[in-house]
KOLTORSE-725420 format. One record per residue (C-alpha): residue number from 0; residue in one letter; x negated, y negated, z. Coordinates in steps of 0.2 Angstrom, whole numbers, plus 5000, padded with zeros to 4 digits. Layout:
N
<doti><k>NUM</k><r>a</r><east>X</east><north>Y</north><up>Z</up></doti>
...
END
This chain:
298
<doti><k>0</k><r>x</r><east>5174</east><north>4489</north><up>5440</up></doti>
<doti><k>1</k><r>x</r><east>5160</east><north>4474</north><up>5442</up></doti>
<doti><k>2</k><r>x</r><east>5146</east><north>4487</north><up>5449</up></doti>
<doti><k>3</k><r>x</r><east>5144</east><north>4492</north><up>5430</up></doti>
<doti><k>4</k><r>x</r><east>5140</east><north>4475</north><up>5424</up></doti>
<doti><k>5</k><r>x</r><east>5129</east><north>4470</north><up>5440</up></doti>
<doti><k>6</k><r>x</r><east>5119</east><north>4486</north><up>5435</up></doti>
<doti><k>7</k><r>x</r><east>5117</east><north>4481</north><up>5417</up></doti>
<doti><k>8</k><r>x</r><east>5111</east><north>4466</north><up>5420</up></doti>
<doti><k>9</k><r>x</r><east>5099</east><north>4470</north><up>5433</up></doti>
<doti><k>10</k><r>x</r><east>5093</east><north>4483</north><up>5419</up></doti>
<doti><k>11</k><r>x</r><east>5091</east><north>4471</north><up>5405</up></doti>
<doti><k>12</k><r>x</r><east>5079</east><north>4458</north><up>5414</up></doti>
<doti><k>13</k><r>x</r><east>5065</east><north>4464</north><up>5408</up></doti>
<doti><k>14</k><r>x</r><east>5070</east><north>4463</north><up>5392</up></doti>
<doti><k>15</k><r>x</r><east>5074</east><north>4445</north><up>5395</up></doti>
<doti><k>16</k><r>x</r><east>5056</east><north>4442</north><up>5399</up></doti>
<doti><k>17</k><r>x</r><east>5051</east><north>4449</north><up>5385</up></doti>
<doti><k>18</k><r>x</r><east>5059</east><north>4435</north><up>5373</up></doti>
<doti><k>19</k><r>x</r><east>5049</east><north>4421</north><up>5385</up></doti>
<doti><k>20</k><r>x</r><east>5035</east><north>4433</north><up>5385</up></doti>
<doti><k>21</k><r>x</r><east>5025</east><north>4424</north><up>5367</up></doti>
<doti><k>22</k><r>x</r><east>5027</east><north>4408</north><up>5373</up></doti>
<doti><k>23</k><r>x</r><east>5019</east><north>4413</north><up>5390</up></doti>
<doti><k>24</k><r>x</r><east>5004</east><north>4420</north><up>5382</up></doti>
<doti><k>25</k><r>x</r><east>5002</east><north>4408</north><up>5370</up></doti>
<doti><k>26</k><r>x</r><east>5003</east><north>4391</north><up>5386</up></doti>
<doti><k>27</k><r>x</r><east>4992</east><north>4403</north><up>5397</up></doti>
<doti><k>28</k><r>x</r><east>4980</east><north>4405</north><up>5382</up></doti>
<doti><k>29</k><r>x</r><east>4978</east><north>4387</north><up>5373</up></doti>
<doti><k>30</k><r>x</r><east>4983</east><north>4376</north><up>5390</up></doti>
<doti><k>31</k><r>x</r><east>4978</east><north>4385</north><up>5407</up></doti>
<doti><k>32</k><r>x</r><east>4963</east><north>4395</north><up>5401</up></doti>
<doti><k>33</k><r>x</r><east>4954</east><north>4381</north><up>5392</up></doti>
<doti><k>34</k><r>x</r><east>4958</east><north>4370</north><up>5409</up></doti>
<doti><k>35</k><r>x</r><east>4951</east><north>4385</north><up>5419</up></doti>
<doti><k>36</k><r>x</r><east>4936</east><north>4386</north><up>5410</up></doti>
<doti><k>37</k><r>x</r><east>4933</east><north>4367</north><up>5409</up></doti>
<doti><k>38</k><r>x</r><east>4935</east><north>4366</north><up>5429</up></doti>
<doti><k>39</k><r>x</r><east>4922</east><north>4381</north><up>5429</up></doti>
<doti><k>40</k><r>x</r><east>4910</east><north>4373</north><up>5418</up></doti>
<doti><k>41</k><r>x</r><east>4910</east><north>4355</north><up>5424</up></doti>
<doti><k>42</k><r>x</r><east>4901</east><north>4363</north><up>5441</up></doti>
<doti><k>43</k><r>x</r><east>4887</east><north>4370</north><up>5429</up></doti>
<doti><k>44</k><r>x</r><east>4871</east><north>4361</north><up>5422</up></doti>
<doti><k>45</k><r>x</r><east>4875</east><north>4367</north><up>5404</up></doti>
<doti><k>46</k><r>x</r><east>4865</east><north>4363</north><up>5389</up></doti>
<doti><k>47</k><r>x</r><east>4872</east><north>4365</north><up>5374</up></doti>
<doti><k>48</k><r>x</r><east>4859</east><north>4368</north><up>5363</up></doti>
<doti><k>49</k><r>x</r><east>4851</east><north>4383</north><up>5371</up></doti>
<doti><k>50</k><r>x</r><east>4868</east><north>4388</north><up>5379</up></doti>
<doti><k>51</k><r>x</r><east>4857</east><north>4390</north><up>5398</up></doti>
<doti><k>52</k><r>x</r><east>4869</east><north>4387</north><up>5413</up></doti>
<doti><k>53</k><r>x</r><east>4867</east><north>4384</north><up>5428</up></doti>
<doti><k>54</k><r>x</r><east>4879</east><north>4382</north><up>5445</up></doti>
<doti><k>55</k><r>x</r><east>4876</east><north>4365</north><up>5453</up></doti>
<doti><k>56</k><r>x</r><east>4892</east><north>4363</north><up>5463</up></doti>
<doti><k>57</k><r>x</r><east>4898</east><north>4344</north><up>5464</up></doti>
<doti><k>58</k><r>x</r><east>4881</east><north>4338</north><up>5455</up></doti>
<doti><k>59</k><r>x</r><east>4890</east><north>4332</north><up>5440</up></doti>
<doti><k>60</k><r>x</r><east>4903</east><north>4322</north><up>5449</up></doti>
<doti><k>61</k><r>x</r><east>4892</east><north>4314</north><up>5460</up></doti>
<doti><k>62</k><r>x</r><east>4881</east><north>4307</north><up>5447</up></doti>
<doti><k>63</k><r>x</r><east>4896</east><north>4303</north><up>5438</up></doti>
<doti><k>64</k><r>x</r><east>4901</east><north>4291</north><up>5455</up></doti>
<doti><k>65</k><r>x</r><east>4883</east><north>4282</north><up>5454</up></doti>
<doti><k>66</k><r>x</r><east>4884</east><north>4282</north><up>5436</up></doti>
<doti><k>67</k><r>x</r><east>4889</east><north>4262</north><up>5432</up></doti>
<doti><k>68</k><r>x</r><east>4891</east><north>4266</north><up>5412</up></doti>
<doti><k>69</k><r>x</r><east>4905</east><north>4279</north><up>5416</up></doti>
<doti><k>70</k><r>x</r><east>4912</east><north>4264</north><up>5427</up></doti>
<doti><k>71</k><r>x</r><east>4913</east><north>4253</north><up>5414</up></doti>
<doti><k>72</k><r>x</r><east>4922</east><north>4268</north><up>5402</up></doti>
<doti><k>73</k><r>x</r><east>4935</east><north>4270</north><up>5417</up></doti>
<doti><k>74</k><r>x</r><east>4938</east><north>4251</north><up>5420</up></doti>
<doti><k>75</k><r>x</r><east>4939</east><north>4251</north><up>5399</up></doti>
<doti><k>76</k><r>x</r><east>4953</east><north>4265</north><up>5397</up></doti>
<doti><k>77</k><r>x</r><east>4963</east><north>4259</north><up>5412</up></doti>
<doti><k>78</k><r>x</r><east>4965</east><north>4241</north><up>5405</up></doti>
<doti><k>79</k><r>x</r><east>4968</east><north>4247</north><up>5387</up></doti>
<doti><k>80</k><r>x</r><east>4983</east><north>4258</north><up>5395</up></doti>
<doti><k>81</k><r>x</r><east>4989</east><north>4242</north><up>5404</up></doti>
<doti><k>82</k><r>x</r><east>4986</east><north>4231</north><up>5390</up></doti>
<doti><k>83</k><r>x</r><east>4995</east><north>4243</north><up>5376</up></doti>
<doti><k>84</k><r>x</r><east>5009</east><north>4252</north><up>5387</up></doti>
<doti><k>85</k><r>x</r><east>5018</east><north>4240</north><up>5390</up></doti>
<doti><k>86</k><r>x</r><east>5018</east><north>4231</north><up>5373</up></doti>
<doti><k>87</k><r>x</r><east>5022</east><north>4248</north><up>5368</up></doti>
<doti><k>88</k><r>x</r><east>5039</east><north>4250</north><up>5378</up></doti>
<doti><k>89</k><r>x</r><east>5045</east><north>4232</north><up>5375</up></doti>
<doti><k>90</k><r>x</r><east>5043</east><north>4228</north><up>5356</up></doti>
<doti><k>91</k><r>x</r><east>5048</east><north>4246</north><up>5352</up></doti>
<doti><k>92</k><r>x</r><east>5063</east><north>4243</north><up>5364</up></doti>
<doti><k>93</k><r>x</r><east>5064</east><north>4228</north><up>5353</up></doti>
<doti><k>94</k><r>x</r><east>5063</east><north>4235</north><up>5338</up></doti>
<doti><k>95</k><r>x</r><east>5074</east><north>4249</north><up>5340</up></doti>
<doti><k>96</k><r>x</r><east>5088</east><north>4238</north><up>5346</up></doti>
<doti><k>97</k><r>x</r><east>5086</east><north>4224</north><up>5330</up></doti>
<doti><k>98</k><r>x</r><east>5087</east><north>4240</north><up>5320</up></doti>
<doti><k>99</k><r>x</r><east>5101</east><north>4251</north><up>5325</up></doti>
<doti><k>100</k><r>x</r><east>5115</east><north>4247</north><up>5314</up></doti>
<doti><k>101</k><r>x</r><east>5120</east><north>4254</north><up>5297</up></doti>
<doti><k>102</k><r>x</r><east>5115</east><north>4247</north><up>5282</up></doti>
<doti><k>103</k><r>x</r><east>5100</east><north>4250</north><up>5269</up></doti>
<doti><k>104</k><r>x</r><east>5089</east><north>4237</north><up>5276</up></doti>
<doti><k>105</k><r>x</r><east>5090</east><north>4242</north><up>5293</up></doti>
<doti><k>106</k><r>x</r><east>5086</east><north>4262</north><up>5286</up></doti>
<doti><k>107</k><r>x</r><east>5071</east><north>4253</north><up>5276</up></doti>
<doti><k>108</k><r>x</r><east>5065</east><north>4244</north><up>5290</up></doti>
<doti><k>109</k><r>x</r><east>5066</east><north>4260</north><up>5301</up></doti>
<doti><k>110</k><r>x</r><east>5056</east><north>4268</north><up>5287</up></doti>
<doti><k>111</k><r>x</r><east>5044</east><north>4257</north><up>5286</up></doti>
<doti><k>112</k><r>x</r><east>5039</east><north>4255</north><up>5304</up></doti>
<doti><k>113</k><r>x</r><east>5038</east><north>4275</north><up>5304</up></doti>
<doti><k>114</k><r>x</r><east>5028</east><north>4275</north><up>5291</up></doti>
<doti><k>115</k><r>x</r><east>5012</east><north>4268</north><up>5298</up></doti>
<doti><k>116</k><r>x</r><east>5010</east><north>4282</north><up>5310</up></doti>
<doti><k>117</k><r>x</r><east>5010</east><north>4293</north><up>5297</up></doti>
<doti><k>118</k><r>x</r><east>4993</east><north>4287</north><up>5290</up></doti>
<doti><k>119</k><r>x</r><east>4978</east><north>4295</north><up>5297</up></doti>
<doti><k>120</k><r>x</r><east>4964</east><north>4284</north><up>5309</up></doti>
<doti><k>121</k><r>x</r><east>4953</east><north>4282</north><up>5296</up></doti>
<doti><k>122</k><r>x</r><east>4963</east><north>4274</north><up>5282</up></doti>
<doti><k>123</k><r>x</r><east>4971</east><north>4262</north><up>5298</up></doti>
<doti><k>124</k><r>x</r><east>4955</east><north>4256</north><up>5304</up></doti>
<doti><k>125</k><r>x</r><east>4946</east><north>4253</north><up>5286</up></doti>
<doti><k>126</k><r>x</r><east>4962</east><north>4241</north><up>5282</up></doti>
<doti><k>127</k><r>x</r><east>4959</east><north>4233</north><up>5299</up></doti>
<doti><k>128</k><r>x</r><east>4940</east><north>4232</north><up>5298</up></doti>
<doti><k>129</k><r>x</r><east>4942</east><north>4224</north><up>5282</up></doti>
<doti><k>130</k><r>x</r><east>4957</east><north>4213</north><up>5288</up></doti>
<doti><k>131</k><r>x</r><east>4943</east><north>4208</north><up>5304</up></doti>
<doti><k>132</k><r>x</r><east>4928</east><north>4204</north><up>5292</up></doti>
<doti><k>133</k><r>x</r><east>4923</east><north>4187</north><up>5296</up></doti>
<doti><k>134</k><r>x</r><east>4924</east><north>4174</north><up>5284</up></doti>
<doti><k>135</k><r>x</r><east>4932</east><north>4183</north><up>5268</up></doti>
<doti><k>136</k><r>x</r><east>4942</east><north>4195</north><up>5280</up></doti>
<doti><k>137</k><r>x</r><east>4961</east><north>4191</north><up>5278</up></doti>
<doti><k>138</k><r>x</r><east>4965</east><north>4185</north><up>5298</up></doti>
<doti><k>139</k><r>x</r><east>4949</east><north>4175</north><up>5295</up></doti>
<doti><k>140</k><r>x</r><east>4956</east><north>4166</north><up>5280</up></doti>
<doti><k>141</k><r>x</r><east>4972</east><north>4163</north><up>5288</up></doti>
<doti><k>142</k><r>x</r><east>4964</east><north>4154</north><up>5301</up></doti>
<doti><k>143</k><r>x</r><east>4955</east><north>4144</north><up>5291</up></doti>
<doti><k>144</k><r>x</r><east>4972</east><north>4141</north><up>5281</up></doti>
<doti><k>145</k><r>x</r><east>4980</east><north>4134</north><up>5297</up></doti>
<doti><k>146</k><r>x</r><east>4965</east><north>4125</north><up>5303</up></doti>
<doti><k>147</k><r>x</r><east>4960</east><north>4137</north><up>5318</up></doti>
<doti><k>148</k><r>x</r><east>4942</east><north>4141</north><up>5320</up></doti>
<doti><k>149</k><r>x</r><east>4938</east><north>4159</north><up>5320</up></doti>
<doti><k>150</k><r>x</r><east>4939</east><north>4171</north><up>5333</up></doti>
<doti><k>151</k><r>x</r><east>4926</east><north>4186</north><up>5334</up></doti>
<doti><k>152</k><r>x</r><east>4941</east><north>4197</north><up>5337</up></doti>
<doti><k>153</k><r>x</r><east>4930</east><north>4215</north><up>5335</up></doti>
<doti><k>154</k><r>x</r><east>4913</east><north>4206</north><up>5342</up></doti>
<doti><k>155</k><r>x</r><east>4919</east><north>4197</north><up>5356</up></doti>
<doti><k>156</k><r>x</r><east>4919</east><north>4206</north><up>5374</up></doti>
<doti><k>157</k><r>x</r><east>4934</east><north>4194</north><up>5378</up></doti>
<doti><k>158</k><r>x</r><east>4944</east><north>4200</north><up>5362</up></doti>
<doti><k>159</k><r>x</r><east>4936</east><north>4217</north><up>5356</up></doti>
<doti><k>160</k><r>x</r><east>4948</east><north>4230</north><up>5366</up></doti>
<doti><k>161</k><r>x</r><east>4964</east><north>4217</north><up>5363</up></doti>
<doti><k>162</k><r>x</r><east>4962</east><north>4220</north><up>5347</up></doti>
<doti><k>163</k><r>x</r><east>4961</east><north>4238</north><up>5346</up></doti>
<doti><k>164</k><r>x</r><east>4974</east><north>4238</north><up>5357</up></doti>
<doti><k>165</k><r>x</r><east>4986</east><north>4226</north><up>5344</up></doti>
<doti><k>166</k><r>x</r><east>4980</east><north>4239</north><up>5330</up></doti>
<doti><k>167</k><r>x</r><east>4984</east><north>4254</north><up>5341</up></doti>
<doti><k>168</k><r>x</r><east>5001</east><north>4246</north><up>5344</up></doti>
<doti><k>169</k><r>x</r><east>5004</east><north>4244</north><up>5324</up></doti>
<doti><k>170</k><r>x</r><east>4998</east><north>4261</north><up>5319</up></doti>
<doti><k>171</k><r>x</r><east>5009</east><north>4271</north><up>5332</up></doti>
<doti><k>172</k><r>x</r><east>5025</east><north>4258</north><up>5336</up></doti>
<doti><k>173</k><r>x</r><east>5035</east><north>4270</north><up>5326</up></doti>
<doti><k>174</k><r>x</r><east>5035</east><north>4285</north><up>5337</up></doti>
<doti><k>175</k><r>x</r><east>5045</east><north>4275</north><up>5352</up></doti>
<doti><k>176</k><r>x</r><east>5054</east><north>4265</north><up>5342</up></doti>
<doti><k>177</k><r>x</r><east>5063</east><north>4282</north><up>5334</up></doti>
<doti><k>178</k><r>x</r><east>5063</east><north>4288</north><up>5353</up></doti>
<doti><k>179</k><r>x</r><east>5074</east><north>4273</north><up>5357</up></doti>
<doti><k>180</k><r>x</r><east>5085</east><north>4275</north><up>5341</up></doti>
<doti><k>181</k><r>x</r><east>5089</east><north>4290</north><up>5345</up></doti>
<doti><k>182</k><r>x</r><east>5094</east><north>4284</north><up>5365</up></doti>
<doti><k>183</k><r>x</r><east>5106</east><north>4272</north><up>5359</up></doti>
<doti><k>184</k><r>x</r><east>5113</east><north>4283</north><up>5347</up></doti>
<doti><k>185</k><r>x</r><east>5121</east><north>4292</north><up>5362</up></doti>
<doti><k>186</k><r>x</r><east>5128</east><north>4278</north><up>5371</up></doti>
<doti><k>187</k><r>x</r><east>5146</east><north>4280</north><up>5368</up></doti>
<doti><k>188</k><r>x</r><east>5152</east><north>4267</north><up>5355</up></doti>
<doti><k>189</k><r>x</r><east>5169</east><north>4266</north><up>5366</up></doti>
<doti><k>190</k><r>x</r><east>5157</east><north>4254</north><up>5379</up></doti>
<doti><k>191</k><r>x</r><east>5153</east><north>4244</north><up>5365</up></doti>
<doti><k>192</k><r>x</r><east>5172</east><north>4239</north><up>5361</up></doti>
<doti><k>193</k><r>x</r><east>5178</east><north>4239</north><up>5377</up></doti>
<doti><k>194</k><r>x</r><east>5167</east><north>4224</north><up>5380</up></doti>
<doti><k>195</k><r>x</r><east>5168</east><north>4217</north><up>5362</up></doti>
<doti><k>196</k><r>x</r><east>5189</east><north>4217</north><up>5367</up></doti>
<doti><k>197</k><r>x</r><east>5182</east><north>4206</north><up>5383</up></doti>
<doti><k>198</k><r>x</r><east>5173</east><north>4197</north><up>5371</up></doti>
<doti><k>199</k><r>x</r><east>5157</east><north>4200</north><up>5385</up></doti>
<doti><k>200</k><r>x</r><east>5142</east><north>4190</north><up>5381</up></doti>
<doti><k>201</k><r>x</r><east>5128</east><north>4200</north><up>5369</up></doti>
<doti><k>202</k><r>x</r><east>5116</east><north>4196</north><up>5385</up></doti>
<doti><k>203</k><r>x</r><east>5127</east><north>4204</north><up>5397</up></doti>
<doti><k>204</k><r>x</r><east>5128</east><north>4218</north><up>5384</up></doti>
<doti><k>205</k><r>x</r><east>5111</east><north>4220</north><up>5384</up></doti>
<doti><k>206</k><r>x</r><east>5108</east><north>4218</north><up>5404</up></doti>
<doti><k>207</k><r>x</r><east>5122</east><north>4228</north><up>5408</up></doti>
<doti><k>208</k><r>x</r><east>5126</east><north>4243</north><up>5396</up></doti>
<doti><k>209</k><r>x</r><east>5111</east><north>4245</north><up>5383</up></doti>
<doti><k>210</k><r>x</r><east>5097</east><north>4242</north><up>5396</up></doti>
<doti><k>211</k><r>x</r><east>5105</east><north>4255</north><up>5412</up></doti>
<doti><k>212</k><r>x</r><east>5109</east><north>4268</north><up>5399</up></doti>
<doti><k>213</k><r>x</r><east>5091</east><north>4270</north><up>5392</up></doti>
<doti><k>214</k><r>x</r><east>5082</east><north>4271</north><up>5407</up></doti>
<doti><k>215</k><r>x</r><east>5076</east><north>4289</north><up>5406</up></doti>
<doti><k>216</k><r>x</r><east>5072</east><north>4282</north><up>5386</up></doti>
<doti><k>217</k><r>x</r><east>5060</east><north>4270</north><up>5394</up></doti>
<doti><k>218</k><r>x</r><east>5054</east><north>4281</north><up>5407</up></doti>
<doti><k>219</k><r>x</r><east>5050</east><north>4294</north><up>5393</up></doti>
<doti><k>220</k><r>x</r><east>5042</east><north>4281</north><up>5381</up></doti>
<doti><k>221</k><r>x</r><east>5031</east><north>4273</north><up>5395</up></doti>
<doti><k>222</k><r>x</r><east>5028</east><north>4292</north><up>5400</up></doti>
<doti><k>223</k><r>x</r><east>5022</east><north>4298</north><up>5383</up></doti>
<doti><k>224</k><r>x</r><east>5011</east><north>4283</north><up>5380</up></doti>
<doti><k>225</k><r>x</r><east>5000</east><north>4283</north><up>5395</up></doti>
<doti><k>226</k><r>x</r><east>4995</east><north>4299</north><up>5393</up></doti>
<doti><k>227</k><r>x</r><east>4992</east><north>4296</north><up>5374</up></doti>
<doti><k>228</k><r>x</r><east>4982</east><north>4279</north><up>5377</up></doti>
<doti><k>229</k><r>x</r><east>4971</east><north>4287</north><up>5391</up></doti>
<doti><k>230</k><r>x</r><east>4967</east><north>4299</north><up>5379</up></doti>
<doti><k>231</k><r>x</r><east>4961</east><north>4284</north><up>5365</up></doti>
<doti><k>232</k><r>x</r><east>4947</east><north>4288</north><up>5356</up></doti>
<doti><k>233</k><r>x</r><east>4945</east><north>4288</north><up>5336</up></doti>
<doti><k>234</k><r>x</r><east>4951</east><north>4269</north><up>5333</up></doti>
<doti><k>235</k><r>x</r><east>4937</east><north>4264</north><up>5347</up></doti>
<doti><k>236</k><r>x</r><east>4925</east><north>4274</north><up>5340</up></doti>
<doti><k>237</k><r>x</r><east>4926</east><north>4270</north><up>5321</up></doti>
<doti><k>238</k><r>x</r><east>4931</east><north>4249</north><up>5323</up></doti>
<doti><k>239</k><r>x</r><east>4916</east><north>4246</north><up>5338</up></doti>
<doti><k>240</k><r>x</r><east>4908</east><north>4262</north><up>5342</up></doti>
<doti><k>241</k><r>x</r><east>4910</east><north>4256</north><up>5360</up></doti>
<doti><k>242</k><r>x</r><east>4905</east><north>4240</north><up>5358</up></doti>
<doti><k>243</k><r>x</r><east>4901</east><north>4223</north><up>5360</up></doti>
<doti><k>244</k><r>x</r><east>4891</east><north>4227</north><up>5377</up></doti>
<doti><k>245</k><r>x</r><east>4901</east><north>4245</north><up>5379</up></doti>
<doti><k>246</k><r>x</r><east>4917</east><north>4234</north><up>5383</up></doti>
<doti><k>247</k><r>x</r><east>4927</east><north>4246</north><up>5372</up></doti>
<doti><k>248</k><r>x</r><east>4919</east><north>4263</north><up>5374</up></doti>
<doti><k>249</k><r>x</r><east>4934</east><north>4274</north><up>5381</up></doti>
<doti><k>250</k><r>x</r><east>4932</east><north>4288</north><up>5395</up></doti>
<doti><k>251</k><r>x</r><east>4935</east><north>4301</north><up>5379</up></doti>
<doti><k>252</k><r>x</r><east>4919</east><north>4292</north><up>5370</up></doti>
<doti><k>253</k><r>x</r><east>4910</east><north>4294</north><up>5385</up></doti>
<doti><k>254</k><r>x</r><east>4913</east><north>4312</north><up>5385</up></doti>
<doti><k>255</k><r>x</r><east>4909</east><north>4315</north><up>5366</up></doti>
<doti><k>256</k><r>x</r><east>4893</east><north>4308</north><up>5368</up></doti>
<doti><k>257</k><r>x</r><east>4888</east><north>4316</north><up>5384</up></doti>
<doti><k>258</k><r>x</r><east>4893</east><north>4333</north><up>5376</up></doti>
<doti><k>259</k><r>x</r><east>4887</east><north>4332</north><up>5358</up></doti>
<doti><k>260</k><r>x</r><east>4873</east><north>4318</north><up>5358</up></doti>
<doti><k>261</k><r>x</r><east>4866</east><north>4321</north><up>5374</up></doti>
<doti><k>262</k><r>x</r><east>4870</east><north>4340</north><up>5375</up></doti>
<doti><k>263</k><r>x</r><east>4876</east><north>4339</north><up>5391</up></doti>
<doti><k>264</k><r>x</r><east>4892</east><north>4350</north><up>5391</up></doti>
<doti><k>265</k><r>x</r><east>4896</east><north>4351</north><up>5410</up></doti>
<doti><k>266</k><r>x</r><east>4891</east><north>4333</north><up>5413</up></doti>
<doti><k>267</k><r>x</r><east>4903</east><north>4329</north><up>5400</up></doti>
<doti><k>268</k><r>x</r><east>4916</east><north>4342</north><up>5405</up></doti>
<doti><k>269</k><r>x</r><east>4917</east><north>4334</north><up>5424</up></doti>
<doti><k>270</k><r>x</r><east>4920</east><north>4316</north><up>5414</up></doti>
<doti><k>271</k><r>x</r><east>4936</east><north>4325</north><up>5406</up></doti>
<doti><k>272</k><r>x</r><east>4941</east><north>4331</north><up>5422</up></doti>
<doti><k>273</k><r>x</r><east>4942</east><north>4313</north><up>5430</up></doti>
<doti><k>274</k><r>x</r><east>4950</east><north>4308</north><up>5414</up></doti>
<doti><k>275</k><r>x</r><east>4963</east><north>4321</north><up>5418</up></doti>
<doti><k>276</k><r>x</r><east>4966</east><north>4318</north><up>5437</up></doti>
<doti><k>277</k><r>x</r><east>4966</east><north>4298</north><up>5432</up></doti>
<doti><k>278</k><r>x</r><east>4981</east><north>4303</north><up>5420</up></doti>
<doti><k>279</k><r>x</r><east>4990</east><north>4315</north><up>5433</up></doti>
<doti><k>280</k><r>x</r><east>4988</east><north>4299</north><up>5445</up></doti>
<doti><k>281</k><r>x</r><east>4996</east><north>4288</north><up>5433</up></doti>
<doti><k>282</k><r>x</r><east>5009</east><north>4300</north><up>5428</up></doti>
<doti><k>283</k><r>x</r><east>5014</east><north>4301</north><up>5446</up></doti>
<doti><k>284</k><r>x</r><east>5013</east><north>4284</north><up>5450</up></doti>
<doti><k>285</k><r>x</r><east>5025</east><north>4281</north><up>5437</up></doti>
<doti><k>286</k><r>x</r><east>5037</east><north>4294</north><up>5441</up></doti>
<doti><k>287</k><r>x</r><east>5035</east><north>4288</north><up>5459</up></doti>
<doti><k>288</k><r>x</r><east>5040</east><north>4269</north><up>5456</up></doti>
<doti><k>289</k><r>x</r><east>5055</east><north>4275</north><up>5444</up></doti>
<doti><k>290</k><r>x</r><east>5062</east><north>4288</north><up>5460</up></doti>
<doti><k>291</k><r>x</r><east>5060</east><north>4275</north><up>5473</up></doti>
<doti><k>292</k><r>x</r><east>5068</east><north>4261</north><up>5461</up></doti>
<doti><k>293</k><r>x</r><east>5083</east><north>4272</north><up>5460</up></doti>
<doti><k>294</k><r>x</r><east>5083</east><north>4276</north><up>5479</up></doti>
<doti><k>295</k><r>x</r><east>5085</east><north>4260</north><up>5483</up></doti>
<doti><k>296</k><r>x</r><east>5098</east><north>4255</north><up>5470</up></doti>
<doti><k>297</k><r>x</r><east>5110</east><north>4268</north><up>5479</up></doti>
END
């Protein structure tokens, strides 16, 4: 009686393949060839212009370990992922908290802070660039209004990439936030009155039932926006161009210059495979720290 059943579902597993079988193709096509092909390439000398290529083995990364400009890009993209990750994961935290409640202004609110990472870079950074100017720009006049001499906050290399790490920050904070929106939606509201009947504290609340019930939310968020700030590019390049003194040129800049200004496709191909192993590094780090913070906790 359960041999037929066995047999018939032994049978039917290649069909089972076939229904993951799309999206096999389609991740092996648009994910692990491209990153087959850009290992292969970055061992080449490969000239974009005449398309000649050439193998050089490790030449590429070796010159990319004496090269001091491609130092500064790294140092560059690594503070700008601890400047803005953070800021990230706790105002959004923030944000998502003050707002989850019922209510049109809370929905409006919500709205609004979604809205903004809706707009594309350009439209973003032209309101910022003008918002900057110096002397007529509006941060400039609101300085003057409070009697604060003004800051070269785009021209300064002590305040350029903080201030493209602020506007990243406004653009996008709308992504997370709705991340942690939809985490405290699925904390049972029985928790909540169970401690409003003890009449617990809103700090212990926060501390001790908000707080532990989103930690994958925060593991997620501070997750999703390392890899997407490593990867920062179009803000950088349209509000300094890399600028003041190459203090904001990102590893991504780097890269689209060493491709399409200077041709050099495999140079600029090894740079992307630094940026990917620096952003597997972090990634792990992260997921290291959170599994050894909860080890110990048990």
């Amino acid at each position: 009686m359960s041999a037929a059943p066995t047999v018939g579902l032994r049978a039917s597993r290649p069909a089972y393949a076939l229904f993951v079988l799309p999206f096999v193709t389609l991740y092996a096509l648009m994910l692990l060839w491209p990153l087959a092909k850009g290992i292969w390439t970055s061992f080449h000398d490969h000239d974009l212009l005449s398309d000649d290529s050439f193998w050089i083995g490790l030449a590429n990364y070796k010159e990319l370990w004496a090269d001091e400009v491609f130092h500064e890009v790294v140092w560059n993209t690594i503070r700008f992922v601890a400047i803005s990750t953070p800021i990230f994961v706790i105002l959004s935290l923030m944000l998502a908290i003050a707002l989850n409640r019922p209510g049109k202004l809370a929905t409006f609110l919500r709205a609004t802070f979604f809205c903004a990472s809706v707009f594309s870079v350009t439209l973003i950074t032209l309101v910022w660039k003008l918002a900057l100017m110096p002397e007529r720009g509006l941060i400039a006049q609101m300085f003057a209004a409070l009697g604060i001499p003004e800051l070269p906050l785009l021209t300064s290399d002590n305040f350029a990439l903080l201030t493209i790490a602020l506007v990243t920050v406004w653009w996008i904070i709308g992504l997370p936030m709705i991340l942690f929106l939809s985490a405290l939606q699925q904390i049972p509201s029985d928790i909540y009155e169970a401690a409003a009947l003890d009449n617990t504290p809103r700090w212990r609340v926060l501390t001790h039932i908000t707080l532990p019930s989103l930690k994958r939310a925060i593991v997620l968020v501070a997750l999703i926006e390392i890899i997407r700030q490593f990867q920062v590019f179009p803000q950088i390049m349209l509000m300094t161009n890399g600028g003041p003194n190459n203090t904001t040129r990102s590893i991504v800049q780097f890269t689209y210059e060493q491709a399409f200004m200077q041709l050099s496709l495999g140079y600029a191909t090894a740079a992307s495979q630094v940026l990917l192993a620096i952003m597997l590094i972090g990634v792990s780090t992260q997921l290291w720290l959170e599994r050894d913070r909860k080890g110990a906790q048990r």
